[in-house]
LOKETI-292545 format. One record per residue (C-alpha): x, y, z; residue number from 0. Coordinates in nm, 2 decimals, decimal comma. Example, Ala and Ser with C-alpha at 12.3 -4.5 7.8 and 13.67 -1.06 7.14 Angstrom:
2
     east    north       up   resi
     1,23    -0,45     0,78      0
     1,37    -0,11     0,71      1
END
This chain:
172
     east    north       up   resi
    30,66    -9,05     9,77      0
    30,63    -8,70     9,69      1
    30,99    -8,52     9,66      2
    30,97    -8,16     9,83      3
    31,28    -8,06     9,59      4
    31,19    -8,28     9,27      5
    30,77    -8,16     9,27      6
    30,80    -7,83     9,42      7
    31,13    -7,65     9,37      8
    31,47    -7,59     9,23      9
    31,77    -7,56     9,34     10
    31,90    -7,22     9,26     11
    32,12    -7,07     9,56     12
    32,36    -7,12     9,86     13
    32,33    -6,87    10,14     14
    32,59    -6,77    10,37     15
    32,58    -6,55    10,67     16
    32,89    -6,36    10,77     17
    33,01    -6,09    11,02     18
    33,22    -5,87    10,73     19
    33,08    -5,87    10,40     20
    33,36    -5,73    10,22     21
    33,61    -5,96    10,35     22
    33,35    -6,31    10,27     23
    33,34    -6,11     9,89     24
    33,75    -6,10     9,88     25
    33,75    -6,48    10,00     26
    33,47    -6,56     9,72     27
    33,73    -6,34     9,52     28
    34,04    -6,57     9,56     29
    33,86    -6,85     9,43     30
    33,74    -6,69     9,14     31
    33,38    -6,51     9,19     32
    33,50    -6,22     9,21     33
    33,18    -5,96     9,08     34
    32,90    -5,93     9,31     35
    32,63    -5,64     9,34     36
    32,60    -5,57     9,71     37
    32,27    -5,41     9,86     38
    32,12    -5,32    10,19     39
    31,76    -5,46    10,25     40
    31,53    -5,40    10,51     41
    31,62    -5,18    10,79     42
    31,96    -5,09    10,67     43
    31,79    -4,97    10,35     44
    31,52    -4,73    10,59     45
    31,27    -5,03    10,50     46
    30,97    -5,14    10,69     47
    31,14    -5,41    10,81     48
    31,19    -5,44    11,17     49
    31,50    -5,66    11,02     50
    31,83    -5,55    10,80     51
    32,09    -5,67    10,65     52
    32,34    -5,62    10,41     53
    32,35    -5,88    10,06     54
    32,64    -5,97     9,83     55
    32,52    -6,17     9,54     56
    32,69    -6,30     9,22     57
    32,60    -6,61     8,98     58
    32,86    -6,87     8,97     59
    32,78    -7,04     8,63     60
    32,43    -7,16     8,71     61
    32,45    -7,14     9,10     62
    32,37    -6,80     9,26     63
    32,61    -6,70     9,56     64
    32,43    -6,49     9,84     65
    32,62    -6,36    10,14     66
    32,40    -6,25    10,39     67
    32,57    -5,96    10,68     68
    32,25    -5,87    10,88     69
    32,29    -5,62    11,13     70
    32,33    -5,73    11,40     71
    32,10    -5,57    11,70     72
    31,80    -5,64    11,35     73
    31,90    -6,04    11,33     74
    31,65    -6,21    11,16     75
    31,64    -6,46    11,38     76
    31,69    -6,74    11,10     77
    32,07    -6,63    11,06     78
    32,12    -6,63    11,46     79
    32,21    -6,95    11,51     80
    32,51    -6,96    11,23     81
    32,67    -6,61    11,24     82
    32,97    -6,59    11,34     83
    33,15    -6,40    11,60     84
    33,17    -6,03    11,62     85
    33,46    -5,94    11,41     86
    33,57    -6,33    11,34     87
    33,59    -6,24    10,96     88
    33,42    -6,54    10,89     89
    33,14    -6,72    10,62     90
    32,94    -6,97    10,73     91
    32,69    -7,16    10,53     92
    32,33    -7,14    10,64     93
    32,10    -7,26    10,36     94
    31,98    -7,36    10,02     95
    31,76    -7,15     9,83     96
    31,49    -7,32     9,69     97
    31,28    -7,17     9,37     98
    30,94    -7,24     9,35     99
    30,73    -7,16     9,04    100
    30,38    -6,98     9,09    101
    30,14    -6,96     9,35    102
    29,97    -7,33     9,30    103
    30,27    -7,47     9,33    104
    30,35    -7,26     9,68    105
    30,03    -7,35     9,84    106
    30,10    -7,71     9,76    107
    30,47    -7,69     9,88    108
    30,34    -7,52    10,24    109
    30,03    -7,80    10,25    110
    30,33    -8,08    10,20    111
    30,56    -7,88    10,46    112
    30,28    -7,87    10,69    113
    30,21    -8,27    10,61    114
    30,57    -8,35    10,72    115
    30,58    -8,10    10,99    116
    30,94    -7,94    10,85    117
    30,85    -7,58    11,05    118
    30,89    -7,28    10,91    119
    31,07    -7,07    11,10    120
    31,06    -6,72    10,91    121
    30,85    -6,59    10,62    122
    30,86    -6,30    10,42    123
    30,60    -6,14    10,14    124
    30,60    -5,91     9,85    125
    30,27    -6,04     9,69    126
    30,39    -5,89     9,32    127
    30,70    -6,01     9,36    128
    30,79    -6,30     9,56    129
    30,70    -6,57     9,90    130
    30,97    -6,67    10,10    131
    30,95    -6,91    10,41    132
    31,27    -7,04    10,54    133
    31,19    -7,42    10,64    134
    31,44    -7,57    10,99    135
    31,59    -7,87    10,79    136
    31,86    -7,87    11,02    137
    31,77    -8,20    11,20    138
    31,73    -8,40    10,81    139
    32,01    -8,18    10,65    140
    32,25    -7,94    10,85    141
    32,08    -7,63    10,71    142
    31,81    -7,40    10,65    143
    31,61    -7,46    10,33    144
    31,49    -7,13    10,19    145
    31,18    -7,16     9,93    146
    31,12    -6,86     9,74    147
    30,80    -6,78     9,48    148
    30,93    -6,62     9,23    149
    30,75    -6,38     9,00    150
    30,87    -6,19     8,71    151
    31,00    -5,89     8,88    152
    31,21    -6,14     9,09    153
    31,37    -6,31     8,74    154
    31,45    -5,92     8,64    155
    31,62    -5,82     8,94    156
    31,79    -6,18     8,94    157
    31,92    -6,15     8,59    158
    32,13    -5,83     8,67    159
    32,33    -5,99     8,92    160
    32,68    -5,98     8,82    161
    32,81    -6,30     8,65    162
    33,11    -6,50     8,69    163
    33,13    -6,67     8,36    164
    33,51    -6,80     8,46    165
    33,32    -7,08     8,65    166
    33,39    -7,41     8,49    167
    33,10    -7,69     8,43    168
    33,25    -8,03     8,54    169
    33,00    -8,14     8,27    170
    33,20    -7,96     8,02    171
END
């Protein structure tokens, strides 16, 4: 049986969504990954987007941390069904994120999520730097599933997110 995760993608990231980005980065904080570079992206950067939000994100070892505050009359709707309460304070966990190599390897992944009809229920595209289609997994795992081409300008901006090197390996 073919594996979405084991022949198309690896396991890179944990989203969160949140109504108050500075306090989720404090909480990541008090448990020890505290740097993060925080950017807006879409509309609350002037984009194109019709969509905004604001992004914390920091590696913890190998795992990259991404807290997600979108604004909220620009919701993507992908983040609608887990964000909090206005001014709750609080992070909830919405998906995995999911790297996927090259293109062959995308249009295979989207012919296999098509073959096991997993819908996607948002997709994004930079051509020159990156695919992403966030798949409903909910029903199979209680979360989103966010697969993301990634291209060499991706891996750049990726490696100057801040890292929290005081995260301990259990395998060390």
């Amino acid at each position: 049986m073919v594996g979405i995760f084991k022949d198309y993608a690896a396991i890179f990231q944990f989203g969160y969504v949140t109504d108050d980005l500075e306090s989720a980065v404090a909480r990541f904080g008090e448990l020890g990954i505290e740097r993060f570079r925080i950017s807006p992206v879409g509309a609350a950067a002037n984009g194109h987007s019709p969509f905004g939000a604001r992004i914390a994100m920091a590696w913890a070892g190998e795992l990259m941390i991404e807290i997600i505050e979108p604004l909220r009359d620009k919701t993507a709707p992908v983040y609608v069904d887990d964000l909090p309460p206005a001014e709750s304070r609080r992070c909830v966990f919405n998906h995995v994120g999911l790297a996927v190599p090259d293109h062959e390897t995308w249009n295979a992944l989207e012919k296999e999520l098509e073959r096991r009809k997993l819908p996607i229920v948002w997709r994004g595209s930079n051509p020159a730097r990156f695919d992403v289609s966030y798949v409903d997994t909910r029903p199979l795992l209680g979360h989103y599933c966010e697969f993301i081409r990634i291209c060499p300008v991706l891996v750049e901006q990726f490696a100057n997110v801040p890292k929290n090197d005081t995260v301990k390996s259990w395998l060390s």
